[in-house]
C-alpha positions as CSV (number, residue, x, y, z in Angstrom):
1,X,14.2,-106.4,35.6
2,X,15.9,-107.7,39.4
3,X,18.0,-104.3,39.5
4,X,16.7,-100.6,39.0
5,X,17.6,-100.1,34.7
6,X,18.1,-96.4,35.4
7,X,20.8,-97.4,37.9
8,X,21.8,-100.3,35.4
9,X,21.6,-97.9,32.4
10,X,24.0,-95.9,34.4
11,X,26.6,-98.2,35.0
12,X,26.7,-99.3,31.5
13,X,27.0,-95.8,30.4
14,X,30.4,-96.0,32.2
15,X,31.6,-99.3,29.6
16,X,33.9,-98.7,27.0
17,X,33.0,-100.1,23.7
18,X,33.9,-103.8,22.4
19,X,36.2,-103.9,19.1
20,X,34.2,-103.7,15.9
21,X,34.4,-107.4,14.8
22,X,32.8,-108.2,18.2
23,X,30.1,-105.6,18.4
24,X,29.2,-106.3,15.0
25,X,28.3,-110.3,15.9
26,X,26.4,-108.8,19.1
27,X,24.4,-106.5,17.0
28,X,23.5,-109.4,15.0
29,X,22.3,-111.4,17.6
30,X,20.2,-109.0,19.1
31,X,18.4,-108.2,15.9
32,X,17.9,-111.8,15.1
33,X,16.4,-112.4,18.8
34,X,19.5,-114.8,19.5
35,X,20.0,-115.1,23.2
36,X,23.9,-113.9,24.5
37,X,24.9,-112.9,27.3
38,X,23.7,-109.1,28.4
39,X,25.9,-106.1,28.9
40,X,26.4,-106.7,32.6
41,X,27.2,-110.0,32.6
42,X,30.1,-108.8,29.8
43,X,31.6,-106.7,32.4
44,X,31.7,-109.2,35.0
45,X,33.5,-111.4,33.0
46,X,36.1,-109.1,31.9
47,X,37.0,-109.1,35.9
48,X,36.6,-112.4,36.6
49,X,39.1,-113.7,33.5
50,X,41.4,-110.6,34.4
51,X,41.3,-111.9,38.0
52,X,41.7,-115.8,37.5
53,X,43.6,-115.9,34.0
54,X,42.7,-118.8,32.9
55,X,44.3,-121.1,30.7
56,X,41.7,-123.6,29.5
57,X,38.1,-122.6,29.4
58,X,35.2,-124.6,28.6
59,X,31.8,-122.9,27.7
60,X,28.6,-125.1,27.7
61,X,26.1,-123.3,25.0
62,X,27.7,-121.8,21.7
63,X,24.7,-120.2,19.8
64,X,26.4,-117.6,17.8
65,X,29.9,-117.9,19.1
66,X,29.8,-114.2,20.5
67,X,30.1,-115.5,24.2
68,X,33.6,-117.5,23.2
69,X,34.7,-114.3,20.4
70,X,34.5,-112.0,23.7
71,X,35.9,-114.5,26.4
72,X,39.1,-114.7,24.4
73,X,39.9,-111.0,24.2
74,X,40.6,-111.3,28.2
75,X,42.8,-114.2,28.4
76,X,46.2,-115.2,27.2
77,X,47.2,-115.7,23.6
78,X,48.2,-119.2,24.7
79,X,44.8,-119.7,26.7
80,X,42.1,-122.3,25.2
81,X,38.5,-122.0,24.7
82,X,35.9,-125.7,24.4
83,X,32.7,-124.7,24.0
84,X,29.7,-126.6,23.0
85,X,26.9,-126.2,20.8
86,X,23.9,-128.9,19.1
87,X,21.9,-126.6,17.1
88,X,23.5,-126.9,13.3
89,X,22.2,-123.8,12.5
90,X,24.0,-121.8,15.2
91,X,27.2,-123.9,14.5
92,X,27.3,-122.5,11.4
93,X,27.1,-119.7,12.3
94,X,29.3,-119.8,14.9
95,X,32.2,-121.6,12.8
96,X,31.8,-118.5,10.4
97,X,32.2,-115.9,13.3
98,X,35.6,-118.1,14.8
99,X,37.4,-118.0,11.2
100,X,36.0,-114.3,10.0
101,X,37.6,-113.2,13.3
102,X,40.6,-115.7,13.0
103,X,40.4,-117.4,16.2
104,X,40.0,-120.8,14.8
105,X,43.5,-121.9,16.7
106,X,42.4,-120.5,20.1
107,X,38.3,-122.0,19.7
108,X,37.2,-125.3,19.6
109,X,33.6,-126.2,18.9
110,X,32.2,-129.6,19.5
111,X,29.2,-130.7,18.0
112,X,26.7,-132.5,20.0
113,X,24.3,-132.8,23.0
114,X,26.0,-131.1,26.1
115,X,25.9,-133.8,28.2
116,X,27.1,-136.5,25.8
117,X,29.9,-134.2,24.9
118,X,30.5,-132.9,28.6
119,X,31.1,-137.4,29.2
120,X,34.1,-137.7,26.9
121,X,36.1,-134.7,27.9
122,X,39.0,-134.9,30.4
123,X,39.7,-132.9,33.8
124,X,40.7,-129.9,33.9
125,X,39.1,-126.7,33.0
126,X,40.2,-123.8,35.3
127,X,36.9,-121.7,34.3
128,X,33.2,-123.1,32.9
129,X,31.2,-120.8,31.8
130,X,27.6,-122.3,31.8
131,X,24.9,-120.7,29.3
132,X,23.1,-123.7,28.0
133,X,19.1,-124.2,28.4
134,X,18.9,-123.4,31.8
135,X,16.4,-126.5,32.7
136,X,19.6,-128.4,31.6
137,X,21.9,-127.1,34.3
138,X,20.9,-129.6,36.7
139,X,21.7,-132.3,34.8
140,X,25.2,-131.3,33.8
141,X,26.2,-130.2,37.1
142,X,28.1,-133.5,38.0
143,X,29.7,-133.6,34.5
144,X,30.9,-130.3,34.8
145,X,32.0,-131.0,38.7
146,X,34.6,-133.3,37.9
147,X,36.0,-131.6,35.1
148,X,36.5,-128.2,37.2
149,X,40.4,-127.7,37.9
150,X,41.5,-127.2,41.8
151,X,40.7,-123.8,42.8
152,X,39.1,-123.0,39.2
153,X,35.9,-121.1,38.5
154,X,32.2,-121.9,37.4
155,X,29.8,-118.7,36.0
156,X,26.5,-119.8,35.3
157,X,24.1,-117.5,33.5
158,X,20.5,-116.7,33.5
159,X,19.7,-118.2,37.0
160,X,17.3,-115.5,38.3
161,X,15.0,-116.0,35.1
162,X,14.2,-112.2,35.6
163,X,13.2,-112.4,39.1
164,X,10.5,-115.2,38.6
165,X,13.3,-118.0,40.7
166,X,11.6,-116.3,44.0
167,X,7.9,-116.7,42.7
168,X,6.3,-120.0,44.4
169,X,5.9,-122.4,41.2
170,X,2.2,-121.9,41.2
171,X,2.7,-118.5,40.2
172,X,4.4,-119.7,37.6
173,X,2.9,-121.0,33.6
174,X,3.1,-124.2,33.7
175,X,5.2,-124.2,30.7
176,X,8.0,-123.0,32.8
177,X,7.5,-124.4,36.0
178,X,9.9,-127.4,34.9
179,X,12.6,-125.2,34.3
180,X,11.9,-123.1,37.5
181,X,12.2,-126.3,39.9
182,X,15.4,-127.3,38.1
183,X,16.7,-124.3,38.3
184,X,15.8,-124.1,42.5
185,X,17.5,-127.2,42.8
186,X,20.6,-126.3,40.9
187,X,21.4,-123.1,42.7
188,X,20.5,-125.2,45.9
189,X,23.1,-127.9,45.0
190,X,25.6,-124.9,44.3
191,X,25.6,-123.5,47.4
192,X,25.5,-126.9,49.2
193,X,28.3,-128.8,47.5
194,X,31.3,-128.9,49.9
195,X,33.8,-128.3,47.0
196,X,32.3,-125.2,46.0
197,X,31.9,-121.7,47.3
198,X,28.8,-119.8,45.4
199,X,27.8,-116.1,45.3
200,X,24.3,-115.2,43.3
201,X,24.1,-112.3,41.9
202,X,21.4,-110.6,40.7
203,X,24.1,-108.9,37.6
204,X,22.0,-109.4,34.2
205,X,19.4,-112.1,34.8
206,X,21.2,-113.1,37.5
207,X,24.8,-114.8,37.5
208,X,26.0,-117.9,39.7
209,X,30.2,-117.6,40.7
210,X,31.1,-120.7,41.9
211,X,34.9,-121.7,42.9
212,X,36.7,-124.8,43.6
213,X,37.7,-124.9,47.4
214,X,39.8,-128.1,46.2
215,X,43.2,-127.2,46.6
């Protein structure tokens, strides 16, 4: 854990629940080991969509759909949600989830390998959410750069990869050590791109704000 889990235990205590439709998809998740976003990261959302309002969202990384389900109960009616998804298995799944919860109208999924897909949309999102394989980030980061809006809003997820992102990579298994280097070099090129202004915060497994300082 980065933060204390008493104190974050705490904190969550203070949350009021999700509707049923949506806690139901989130219990499902979790007892089929499918990665979503934690509790924390939930809250922080709900501020940051309440905060920027949005009106076309893109999300890089699907899975289940519960990520896009819960995005859309803090926006507009007549605000937009892309998100992208490769696995078939998880697009079935997540289709199911969009029309059980009738938010077929408001979602759209596209099928296909993120950056492929990321190359034949158009300009502009006002707020990216990014929750794709994290060794991937990198190599979407220009894609998703030039479809951000002026003055719009980039969340990535997972960035702290539970406090190991400090760790030289030599402490880290080689198996990961790819995915810790890309990950370095991401949050680097965050902080460092003129057109962006980045916070890191160690919220979840640690979440990446980034906004447009295009006007």
């Amino acid at each position: 854990m980065i933060v204390d889990e008493r104190m974050i235990a705490y904190i969550l205590s203070l949350d009021q629940d999700e509707i049923d439709a949506i806690h139901k998809i989130e219990h499902q998740a979790v007892a089929a080991h499918i990665p979503i976003i934690r509790k924390e990261t939930k809250s922080l959302l709900k501020v940051l969509l309440r905060m920027t309002k949005p009106k076309k969202l893109l999300e890089v990384g699907t899975a289940v759909g519960f990520s896009s389900v819960f995005m859309s109960e803090y926006i507009g009616e007549k605000s937009t949600i892309t998100t992208i998804e490769k696995s078939p298995e998880r697009i079935a799944e997540a289709r199911e989830n969009f029309k059980r919860l009738e938010k077929e109208s408001q979602i759209t999924l596209l099928e296909g390998d993120a950056l492929e897909v990321l190359k034949g949309l158009k300009p502009d999102y006002d707020f990216i959410f990014m929750d794709a394989a994290k060794g991937q980030y990198i190599c979407l980061l220009p894609e998703v750069l030039r479809l951000l809006a002026p003055g719009g809003t980039i969340v990535s997820d997972n960035v702290l990869q539970g406090g190991d992102i400090v760790e030289s990579r030599f402490a880290i298994t080689r198996r990961n050590r790819t995915i810790h280097s890309r990950m370095r070099e991401y949050l680097w090129q965050l902080k460092h791109t003129e057109t962006l202004e980045t916070v890191i915060l160690p919220i979840g497994d640690g979440v990446a704000i980034s906004t447009s300082t295009r006007g």
